[in-house]
C-alpha positions in Angstrom: 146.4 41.3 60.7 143.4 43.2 61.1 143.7 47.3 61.2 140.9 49.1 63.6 140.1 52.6 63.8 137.9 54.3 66.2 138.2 57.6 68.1 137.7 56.5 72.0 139.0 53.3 72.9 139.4 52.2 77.0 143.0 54.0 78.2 143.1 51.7 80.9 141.1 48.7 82.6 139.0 51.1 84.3 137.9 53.4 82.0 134.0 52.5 79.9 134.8 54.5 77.1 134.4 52.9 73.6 134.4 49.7 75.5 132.4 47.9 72.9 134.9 48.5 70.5 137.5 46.8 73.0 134.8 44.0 73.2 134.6 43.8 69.6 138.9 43.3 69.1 138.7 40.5 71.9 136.5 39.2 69.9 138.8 39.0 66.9 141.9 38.3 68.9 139.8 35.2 70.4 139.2 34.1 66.7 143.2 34.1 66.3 143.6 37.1 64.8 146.3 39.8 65.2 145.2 43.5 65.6 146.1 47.0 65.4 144.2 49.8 67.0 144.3 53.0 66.5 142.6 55.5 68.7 142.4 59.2 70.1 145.0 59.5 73.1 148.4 61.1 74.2 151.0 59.4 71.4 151.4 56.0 73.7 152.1 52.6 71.8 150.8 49.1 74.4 150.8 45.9 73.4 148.7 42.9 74.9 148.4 38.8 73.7 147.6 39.8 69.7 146.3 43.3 70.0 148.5 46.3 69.6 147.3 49.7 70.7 148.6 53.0 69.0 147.5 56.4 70.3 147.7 59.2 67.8 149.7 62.3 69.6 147.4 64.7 69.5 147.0 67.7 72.7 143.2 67.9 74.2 141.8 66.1 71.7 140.9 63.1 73.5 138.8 64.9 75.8 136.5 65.6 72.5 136.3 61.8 72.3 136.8 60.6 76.1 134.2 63.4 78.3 131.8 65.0 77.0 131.2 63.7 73.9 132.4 64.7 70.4 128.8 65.9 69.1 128.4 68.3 71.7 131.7 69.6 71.3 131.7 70.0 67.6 128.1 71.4 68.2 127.3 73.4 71.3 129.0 74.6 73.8 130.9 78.8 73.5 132.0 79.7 69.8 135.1 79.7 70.7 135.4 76.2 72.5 133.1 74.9 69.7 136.0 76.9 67.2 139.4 74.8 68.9 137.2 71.2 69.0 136.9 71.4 65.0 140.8 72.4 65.0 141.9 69.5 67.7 139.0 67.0 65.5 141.0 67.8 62.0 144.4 68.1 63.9 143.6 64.6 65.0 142.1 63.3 61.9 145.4 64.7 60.0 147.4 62.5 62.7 144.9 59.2 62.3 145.6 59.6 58.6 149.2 58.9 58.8 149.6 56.3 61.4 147.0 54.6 59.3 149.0 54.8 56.2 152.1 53.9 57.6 150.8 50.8 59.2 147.6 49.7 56.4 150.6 47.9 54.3 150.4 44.9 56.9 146.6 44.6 57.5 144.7 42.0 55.8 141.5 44.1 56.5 140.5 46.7 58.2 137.2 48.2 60.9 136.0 51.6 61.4 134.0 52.4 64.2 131.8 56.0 63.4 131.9 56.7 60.5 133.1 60.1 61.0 136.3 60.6 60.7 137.4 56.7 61.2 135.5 55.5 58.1 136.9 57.8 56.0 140.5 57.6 57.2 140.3 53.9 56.5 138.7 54.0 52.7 141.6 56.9 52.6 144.7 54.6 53.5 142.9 51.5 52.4 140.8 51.2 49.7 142.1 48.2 48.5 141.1 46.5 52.0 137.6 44.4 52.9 136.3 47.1 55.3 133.9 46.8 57.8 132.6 50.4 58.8 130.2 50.3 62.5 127.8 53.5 62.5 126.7 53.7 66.1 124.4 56.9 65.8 126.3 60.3 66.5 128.6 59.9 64.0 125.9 59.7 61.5 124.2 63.0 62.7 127.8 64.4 62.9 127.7 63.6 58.9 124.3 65.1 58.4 125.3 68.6 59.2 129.1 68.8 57.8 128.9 70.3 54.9 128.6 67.8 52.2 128.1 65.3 54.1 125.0 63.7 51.6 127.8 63.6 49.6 130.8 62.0 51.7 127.6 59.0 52.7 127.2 58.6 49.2 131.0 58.4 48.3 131.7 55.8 51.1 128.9 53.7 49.7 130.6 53.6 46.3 134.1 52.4 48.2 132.3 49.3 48.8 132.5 49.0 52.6 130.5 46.9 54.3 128.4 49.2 56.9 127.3 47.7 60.0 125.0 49.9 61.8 123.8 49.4 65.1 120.0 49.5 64.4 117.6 49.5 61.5 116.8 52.8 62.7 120.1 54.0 61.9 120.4 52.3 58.9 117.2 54.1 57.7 118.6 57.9 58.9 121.6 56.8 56.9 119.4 56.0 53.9 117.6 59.1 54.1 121.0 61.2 54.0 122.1 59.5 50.9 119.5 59.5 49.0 118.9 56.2 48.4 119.3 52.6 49.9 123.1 52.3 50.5 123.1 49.0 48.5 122.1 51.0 45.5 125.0 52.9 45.8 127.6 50.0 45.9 127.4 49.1 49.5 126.7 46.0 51.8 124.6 46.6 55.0 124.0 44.8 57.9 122.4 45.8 61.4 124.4 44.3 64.1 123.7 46.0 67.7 127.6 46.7 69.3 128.5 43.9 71.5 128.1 44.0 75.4 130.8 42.2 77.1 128.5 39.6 78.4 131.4 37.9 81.2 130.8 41.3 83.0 126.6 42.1 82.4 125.5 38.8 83.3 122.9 37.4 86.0 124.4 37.2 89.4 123.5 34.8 92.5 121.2 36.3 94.9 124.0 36.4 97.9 126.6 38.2 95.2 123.7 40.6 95.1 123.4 41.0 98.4 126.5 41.7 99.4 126.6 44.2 96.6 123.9 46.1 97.7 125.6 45.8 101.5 129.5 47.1 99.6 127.8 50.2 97.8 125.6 51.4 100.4 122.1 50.9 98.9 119.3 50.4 101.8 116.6 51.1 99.9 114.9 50.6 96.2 117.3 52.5 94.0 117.2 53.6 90.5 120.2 53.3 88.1 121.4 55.7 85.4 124.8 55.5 83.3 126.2 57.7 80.3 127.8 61.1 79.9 126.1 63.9 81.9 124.6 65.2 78.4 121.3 67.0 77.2 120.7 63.8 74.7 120.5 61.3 77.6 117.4 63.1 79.4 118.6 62.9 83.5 117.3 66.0 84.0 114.1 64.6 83.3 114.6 61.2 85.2 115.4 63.8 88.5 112.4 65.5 88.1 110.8 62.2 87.6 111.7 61.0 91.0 110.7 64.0 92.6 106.7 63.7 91.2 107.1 60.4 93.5 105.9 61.2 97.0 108.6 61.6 99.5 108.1 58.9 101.6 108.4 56.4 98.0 111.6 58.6 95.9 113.7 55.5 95.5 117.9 56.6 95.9 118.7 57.6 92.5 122.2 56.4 90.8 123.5 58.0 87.8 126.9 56.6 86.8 129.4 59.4 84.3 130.4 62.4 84.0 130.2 65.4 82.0 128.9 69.1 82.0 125.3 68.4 83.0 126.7 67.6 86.7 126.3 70.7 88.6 122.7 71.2 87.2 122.0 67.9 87.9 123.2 68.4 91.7 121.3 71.8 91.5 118.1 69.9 90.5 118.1 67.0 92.5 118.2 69.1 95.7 115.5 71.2 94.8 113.4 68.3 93.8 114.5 66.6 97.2 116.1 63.7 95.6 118.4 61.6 96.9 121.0 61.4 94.1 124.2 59.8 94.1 127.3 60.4 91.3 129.9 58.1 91.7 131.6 59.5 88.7 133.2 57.7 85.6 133.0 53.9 86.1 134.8 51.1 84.7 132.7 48.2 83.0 133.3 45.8 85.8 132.3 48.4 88.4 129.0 49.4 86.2 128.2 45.4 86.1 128.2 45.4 90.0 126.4 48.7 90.1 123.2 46.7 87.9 123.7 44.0 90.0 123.2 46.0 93.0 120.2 48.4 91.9 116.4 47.6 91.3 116.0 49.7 88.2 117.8 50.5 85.5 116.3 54.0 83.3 117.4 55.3 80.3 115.5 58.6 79.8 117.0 59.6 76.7 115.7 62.7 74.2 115.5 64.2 70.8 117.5 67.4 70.8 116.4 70.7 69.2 118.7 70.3 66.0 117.7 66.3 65.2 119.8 64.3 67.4 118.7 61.4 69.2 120.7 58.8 70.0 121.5 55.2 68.0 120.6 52.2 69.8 122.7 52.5 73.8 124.7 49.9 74.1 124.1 50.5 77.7 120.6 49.2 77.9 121.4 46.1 76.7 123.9 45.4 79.2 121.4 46.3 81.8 119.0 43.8 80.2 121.8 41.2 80.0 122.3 42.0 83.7 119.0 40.8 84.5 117.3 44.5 85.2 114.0 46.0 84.7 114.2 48.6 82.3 112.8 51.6 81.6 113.8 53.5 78.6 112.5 56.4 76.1 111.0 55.2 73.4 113.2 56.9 70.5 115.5 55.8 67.5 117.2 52.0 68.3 115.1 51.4 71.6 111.8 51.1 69.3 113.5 47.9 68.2 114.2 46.6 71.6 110.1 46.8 71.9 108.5 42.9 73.0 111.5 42.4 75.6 110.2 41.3 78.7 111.8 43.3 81.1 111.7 46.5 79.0 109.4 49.3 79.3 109.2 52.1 76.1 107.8 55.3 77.6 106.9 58.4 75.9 110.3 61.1 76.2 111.1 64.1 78.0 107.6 63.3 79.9 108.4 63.4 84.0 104.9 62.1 84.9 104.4 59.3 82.7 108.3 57.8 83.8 107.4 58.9 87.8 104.0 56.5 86.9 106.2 53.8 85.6 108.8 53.6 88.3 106.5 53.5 90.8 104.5 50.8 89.0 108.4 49.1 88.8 108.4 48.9 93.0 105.6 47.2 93.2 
């Protein structure tokens, strides 16, 4: 039996979140294994084929996990707000802790996904297990400003876990925080990109397409977005992109999530006279027909003020998958992606040279 521990893992069909994770336990279930999650949620227990889902009872906390993004909430945000997310992160981590411990005595092994707090929990409860820790990017920012985090890299090196990050990139930043190469320090490395569930982000027949298009309403070229409505991911900057475009050529713009950036994005989009549609929080099946539908997938993602940038998007390699043209910022992860032939690095938080390159997409 195989142990996992992550913070956001899908509450239902529908919901995206920490989806790759649920793509990576298929994965083991398919292989014939039995498995254990453990993830942020409201003290539920489900159970489905092999894989058994435990949600640690914690109030509010899954929000830090589920909307707008733990980072944000551990770093920006009101004092106070910022204050209560650090209390509901260690009130959950305290709660992780045990469920782990009580269960770990019938795992065979165990996997982490960030680092920050599931890595830790695991090399806690678990030392004695082969562990697999996945770094996907915020969670090793999130350990670069804790205090002592050099520190907590460089211990969880010495446990001997293998870390999987999800891009050289990542694996370098990590590096950097330690000190020196993880593998000096005791540990095993791999880069391994998170999986995309490829039965869902696929190539679809040209009539499927069609009648995709005719289902969601889309009459014209249209440009698609997904992730939480977040600073890091750079909409703000794709709006205003659309808007250099001259009226008569602004594609329908599509940006699929939620989170706090929605009202300025509305607010923005009608001053820039852009026709932008948010349908909200979609499931993976829904955002596979949404790339299906579109012309244009854009991932306009930034550096932020204090460091951050994000890991390698799992998202725009599903749009890829899908069979889209794609635009995307050329930061962190996405460097990697560089060569592929429908992908398009452009230079960040630059409105004129992504306007230049979505027009030269509809042509």
């Amino acid at each position: 039996m195989i142990g996992v521990l992550c913070t956001s893992y899908p509450r239902s069909p529908d919901d995206h979140a920490g989806s790759f994770v649920r793509t990576r336990v298929r994965a083991l279930a398919a292989e014939g294994q039995t498995v254990e999650v453990i993830a942020a949620g409201q003290g539920s227990e489900t159970s489905q084929g092999t894989v058994r889902v435990f949600r640690v009872p914690t109030a509010g906390v899954a929000e830090i996990f589920y909307a707008g993004g733990a980072p944000e909430a551990l770093e920006g945000g009101v004092p106070g707000r910022r204050a209560r997310a650090w209390l509901e992160a260690v009130h959950f981590t305290a709660g992780m802790t045990v469920l782990a411990a009580r269960r770990a005595a019938g795992w065979s092994a165990v996997e982490s996904h960030w680092l920050v707090p599931s890595a830790f929990v695991a090399c806690a409860v678990a030392p004695h297990l082969h562990h697999r820790a996945h770094a996907h990017g915020g969670d090793v920012f999130l350990l670069a400003r804790v205090p002592g985090g050099a520190s907590l890299a460089r211990l969880l090196c010495r446990s001997g876990a293998e870390l999987v990050f999800a891009s050289a990139d990542l694996r370098d930043r990590f590096a950097r925080l330690c000190g020196d190469a993880p593998e000096a320090l005791g540990a095993r490395t791999c880069v391994q990109p998170a999986p995309c569930d490829s039965s869902l982000f696929r190539l679809r027949p040209v009539v499927e397409r069609h009648g995709l298009r005719s289902r969601l309403g889309l009459e014209r070229f249209t440009v698609l977005a997904a992730g939480r409505l977040v600073p890091i991911k750079g909409y703000d900057v794709l709006v205003h992109a659309v808007g250099h475009l001259p009226a008569r050529e602004r594609p329908t713009l599509v940006i699929a999530g939620s989170g706090p950036e929605e009202p300025r994005l509305r607010r923005l989009a009608a001053a820039c006279a852009v026709d932008l549609r948010l349908p909200g929080l979609v499931s993976a099946a829904t955002l596979a027909e949404w790339m299906a539908a579109t012309d244009l997938f854009v991932h306009p993602c930034r550096s932020l003020s204090n460091g951050r940038s994000e890991g390698a998007p799992v998202v725009v390699r599903e749009a890829l998958a899908a069979g889209l043209p794609v635009i995307a910022s050329a930061l962190g992860g996405l460097l990697e992606l560089a060569g592929h032939e429908r992908l398009t690095l452009v230079v960040p938080e630059n409105p004129s040279a992504l306007a230049a390159k979505i027009a030269a997409a509809k042509t």
